[in-house]
C-alpha positions in Angstrom: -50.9 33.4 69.6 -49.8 32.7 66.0 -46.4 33.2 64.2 -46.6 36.7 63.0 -44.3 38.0 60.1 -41.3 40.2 61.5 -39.0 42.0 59.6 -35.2 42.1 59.8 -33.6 45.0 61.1 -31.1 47.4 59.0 -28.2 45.6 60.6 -29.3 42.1 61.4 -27.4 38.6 60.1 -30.7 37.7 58.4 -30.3 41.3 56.4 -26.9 40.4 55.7 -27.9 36.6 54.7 -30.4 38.5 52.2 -27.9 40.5 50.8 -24.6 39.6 51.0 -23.1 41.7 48.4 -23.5 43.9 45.3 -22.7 40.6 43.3 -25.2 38.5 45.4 -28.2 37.1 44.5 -30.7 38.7 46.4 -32.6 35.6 48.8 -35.9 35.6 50.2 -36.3 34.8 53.7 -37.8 31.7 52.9 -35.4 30.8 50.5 -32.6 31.5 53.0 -34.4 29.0 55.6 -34.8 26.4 53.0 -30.6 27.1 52.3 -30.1 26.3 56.0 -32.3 23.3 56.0 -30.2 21.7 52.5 -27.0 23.7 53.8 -26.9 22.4 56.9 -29.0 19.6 57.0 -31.4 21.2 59.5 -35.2 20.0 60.1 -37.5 22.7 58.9 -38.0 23.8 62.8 -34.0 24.3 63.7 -33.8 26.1 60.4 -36.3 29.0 62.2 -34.8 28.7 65.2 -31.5 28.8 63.9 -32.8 32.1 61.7 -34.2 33.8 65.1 -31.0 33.2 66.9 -29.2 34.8 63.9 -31.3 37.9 64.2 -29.9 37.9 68.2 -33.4 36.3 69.5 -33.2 34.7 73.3 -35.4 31.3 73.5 -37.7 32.8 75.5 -38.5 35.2 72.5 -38.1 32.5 70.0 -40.9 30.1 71.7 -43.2 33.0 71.7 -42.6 33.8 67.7 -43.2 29.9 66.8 -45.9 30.0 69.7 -44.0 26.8 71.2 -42.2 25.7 75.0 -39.5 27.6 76.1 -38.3 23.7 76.5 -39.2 23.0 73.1 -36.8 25.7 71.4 -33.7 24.9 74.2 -34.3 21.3 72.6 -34.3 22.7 69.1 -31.3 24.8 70.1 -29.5 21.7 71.6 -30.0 20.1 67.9 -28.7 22.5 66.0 -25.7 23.3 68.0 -24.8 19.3 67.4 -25.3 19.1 64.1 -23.6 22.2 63.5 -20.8 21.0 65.9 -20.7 24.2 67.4 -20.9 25.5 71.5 -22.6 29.3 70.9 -25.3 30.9 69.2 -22.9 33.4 67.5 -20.9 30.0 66.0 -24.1 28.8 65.0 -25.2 32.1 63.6 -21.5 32.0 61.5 -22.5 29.0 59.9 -25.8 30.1 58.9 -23.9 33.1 56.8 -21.0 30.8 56.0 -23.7 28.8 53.9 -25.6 31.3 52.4 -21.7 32.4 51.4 -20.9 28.8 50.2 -24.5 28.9 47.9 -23.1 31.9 45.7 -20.2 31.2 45.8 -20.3 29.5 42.0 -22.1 32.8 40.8 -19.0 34.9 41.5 -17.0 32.7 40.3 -18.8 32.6 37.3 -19.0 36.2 37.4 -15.3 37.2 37.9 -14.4 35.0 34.9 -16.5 36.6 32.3 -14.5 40.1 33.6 
């Protein structure tokens, strides 16, 4: 069982990560996980499992998309909740858009002052 590519639905967090805005710059999904691994300091791994818990994945789902232990994930989970200093998946989720927010942040900024 190997990872598989999924994509995000209409309404997901990842969508909205991808596009926050008209003014945005538009982010890969690789590029967004690289944003939460610099962002937030994340390790490569809590960066996916923070993006599959963003798109409302349990960690039984989650181990069977990286093709890991259920224990595994509730481990990676664990981490990213303490670095994040957060007690939820939708806090942790918030941060991960929070970021992405922070990132452009300078390009509408820049943007609003040339108008």
């Amino acid at each position: 069982m190997g990872h598989k590519a999924h994509s995000a639905p209409s309404g997901s967090l990842l969508c909205t990560l991808v596009t926050v805005s008209p003014d945005a710059h538009p982010v890969s999904i690789p590029a967004a996980m690289a944003l939460l691994r610099t962002q937030l300091g994340l390790t490569p791994r809590q960066a996916e499992v923070l993006h599959w818990i963003a798109e409302g994945k349990t960690n039984t789902e989650i181990s069977i998309i990286l093709d890991c232990g259920f224990s595994t994930v509730k481990k990676h989970v664990a981490g990213i909740f303490q670095r994040l200093c957060v007690h939820s998946r939708t806090a942790a989720a918030a941060c991960a858009y929070r970021a992405h927010l922070a990132q452009d942040a300078p390009a509408r900024r820049s943007k609003a002052a040339r108008h």
